[in-house]
MARPAKE-26920 format. One record per atom (N, C-alpha, C): x, y, z; residue in one letter. Coordinates in steps of 0.1 Angstrom, whole numbers, padded with zeros to 4 digits, always signed. Layout:
<nodes>
XYZA/...
</nodes>
This chain:
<nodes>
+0952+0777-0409X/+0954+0778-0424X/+0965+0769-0428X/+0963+0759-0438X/+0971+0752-0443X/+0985+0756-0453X/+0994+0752-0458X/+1005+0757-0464X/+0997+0757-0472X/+1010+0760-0486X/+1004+0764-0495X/+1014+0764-0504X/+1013+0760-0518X/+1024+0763-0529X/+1020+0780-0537X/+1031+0789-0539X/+1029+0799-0543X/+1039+0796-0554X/+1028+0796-0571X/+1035+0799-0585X/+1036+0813-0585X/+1047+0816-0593X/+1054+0827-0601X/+1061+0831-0609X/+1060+0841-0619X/+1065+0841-0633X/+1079+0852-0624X/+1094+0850-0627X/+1103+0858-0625X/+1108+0870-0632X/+1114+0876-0629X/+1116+0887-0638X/+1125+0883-0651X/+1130+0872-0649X/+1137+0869-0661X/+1125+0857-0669X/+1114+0861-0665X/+1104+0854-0678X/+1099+0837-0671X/+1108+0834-0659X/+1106+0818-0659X/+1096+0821-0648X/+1093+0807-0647X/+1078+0802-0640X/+1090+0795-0627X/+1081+0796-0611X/+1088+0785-0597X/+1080+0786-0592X/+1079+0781-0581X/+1073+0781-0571X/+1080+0779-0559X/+1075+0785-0549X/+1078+0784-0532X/+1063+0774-0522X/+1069+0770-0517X/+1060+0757-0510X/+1059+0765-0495X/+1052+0774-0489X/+1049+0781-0477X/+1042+0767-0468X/+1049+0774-0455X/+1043+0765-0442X/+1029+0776-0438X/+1022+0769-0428X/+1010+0777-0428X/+1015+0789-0421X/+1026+0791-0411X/+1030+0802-0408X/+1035+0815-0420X/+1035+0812-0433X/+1036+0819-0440X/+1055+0818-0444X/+1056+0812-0437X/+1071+0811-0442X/+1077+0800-0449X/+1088+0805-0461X/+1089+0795-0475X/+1100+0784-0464X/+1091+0773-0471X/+1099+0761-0469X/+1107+0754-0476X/+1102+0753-0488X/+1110+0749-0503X/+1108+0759-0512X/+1119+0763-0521X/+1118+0764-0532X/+1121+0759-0547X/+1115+0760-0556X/+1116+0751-0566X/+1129+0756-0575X/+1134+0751-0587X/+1140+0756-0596X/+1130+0763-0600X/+1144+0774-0615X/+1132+0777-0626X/+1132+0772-0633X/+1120+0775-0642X/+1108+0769-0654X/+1109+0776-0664X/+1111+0769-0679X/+1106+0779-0689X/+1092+0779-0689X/+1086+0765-0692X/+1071+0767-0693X/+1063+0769-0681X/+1049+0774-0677X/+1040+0773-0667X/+1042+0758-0661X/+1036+0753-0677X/+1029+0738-0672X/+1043+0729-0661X/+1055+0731-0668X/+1069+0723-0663X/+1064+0732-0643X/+1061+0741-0643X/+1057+0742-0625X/+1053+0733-0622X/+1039+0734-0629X/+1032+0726-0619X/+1037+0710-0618X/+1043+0703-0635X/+1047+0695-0628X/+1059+0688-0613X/+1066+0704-0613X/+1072+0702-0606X/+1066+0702-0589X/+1053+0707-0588X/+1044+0710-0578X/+1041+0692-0577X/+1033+0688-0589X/+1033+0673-0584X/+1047+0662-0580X/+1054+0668-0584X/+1071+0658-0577X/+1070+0663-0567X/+1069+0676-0559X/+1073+0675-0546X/+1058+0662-0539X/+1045+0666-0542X/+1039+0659-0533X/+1040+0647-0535X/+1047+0641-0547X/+1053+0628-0545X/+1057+0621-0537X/+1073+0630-0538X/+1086+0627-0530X/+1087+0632-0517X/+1075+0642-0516X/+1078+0652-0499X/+1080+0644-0492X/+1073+0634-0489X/+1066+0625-0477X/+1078+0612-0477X/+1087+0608-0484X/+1101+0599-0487X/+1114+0604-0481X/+1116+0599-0465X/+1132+0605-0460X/+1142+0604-0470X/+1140+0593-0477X/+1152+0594-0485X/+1157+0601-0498X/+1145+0612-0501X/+1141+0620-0507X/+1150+0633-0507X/+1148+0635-0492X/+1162+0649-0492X/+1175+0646-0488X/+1184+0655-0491X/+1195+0654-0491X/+1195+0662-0482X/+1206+0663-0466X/+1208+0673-0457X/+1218+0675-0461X/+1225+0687-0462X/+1236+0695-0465X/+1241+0705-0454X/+1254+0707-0454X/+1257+0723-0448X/+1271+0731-0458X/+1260+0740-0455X/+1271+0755-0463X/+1284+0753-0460X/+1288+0765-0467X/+1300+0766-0462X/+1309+0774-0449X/+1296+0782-0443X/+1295+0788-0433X/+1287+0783-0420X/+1285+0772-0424X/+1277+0764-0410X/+1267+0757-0408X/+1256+0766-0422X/+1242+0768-0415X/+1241+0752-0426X/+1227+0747-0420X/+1224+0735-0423X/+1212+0739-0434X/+1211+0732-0445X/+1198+0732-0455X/+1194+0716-0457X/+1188+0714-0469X/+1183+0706-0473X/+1176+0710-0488X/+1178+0696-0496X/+1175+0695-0514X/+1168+0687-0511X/+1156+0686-0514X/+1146+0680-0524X/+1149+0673-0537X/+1151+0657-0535X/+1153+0656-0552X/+1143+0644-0551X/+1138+0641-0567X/+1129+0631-0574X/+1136+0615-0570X/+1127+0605-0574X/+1133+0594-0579X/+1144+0598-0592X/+1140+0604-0603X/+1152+0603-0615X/+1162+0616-0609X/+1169+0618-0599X/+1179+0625-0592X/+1180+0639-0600X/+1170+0644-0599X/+1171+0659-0604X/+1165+0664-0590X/+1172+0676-0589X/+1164+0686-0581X/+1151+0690-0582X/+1143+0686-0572X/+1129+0694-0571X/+1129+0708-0564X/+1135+0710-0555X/+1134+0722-0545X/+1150+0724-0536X/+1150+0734-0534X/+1157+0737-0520X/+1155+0745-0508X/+1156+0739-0493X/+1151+0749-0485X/+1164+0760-0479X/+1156+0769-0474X/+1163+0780-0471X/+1175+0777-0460X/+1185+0784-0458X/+1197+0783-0443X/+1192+0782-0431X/+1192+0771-0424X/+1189+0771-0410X/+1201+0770-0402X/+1202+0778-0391X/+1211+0782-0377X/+1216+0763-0375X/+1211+0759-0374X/+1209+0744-0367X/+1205+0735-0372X/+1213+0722-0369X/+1203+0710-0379X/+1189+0709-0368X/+1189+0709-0358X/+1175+0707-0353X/+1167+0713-0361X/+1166+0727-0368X/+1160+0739-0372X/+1160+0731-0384X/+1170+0724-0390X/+1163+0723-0404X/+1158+0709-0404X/+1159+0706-0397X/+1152+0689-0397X/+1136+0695-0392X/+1133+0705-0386X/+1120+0710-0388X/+1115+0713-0396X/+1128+0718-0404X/+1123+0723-0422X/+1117+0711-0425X/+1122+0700-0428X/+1122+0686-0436X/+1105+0681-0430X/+1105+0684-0416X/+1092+0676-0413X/+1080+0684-0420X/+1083+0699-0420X/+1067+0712-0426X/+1068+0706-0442X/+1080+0701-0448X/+1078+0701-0463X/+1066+0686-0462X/+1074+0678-0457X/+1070+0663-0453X/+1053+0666-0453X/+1051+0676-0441X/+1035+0674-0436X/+1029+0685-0447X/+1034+0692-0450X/+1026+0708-0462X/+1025+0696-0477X/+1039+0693-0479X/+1044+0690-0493X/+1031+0680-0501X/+1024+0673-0498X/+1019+0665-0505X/+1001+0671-0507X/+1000+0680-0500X/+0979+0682-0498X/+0984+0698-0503X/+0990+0705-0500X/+0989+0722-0503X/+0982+0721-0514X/+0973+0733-0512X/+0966+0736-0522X/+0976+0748-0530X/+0975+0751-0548X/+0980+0762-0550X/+0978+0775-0557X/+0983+0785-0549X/+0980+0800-0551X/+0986+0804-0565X/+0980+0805-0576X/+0988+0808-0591X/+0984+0821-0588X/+0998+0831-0593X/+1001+0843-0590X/+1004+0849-0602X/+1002+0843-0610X/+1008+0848-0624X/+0994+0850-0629X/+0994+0865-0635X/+0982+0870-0644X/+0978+0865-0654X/+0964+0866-0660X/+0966+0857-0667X/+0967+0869-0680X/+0974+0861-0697X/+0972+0872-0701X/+0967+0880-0710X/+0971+0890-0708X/+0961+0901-0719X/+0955+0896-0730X/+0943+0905-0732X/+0939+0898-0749X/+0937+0913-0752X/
</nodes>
């Protein structure tokens, strides 16, 4: 089973998405969205930029653990991934976005609405 981008409307009204590896676990997450449509474009920046090393930024907390940001050509945040134990661990993160980020098909989770 291939990854997958999962949209979602939040409880505070906005639209994100999470970029799942095929193991079912989130690899990136997006900001939030006022509009739907601003997801999805943000769905097409990652498969842009997924596949560009120079694309993420590696970072570490302030407690140790190592992440990684997703940003565009015009330097806005597309995503961020979750705390990894280890840079090995998140430089595996970086390669599932790399290999998911650009083909994921996506699961829209948001109802559609009432009439």
């Amino acid at each position: 089973m291939p990854g997958k981008y999962e949209l979602k409307k939040t409880a505070s009204g906005q639209y994100m998405f999470n970029l799942k590896a095929a193991n079912h676990q989130v690899i990136l997450t997006s900001e939030q969205y006022r509009a739907k449509d601003s997801a999805f474009v943000g769905i097409a920046a990652v498969r842009k930029n997924s596949p560009l090393d120079e694309r993420y930024h590696r970072k570490v907390a302030s407690d140790g653990q190592h992440y990684f940001v997703l940003w565009a050509a015009n330097n806005k945040v597309i995503g961020k991934s979750e705390l990894y134990k280890t840079k090995a661990a998140m430089e595996n993160g970086v390669a599932s976005v790399k290999k998911n980020g650009p083909t994921a098909p996506i699961d829209n989770q948001i109802p559609p609405p009432r009439s």
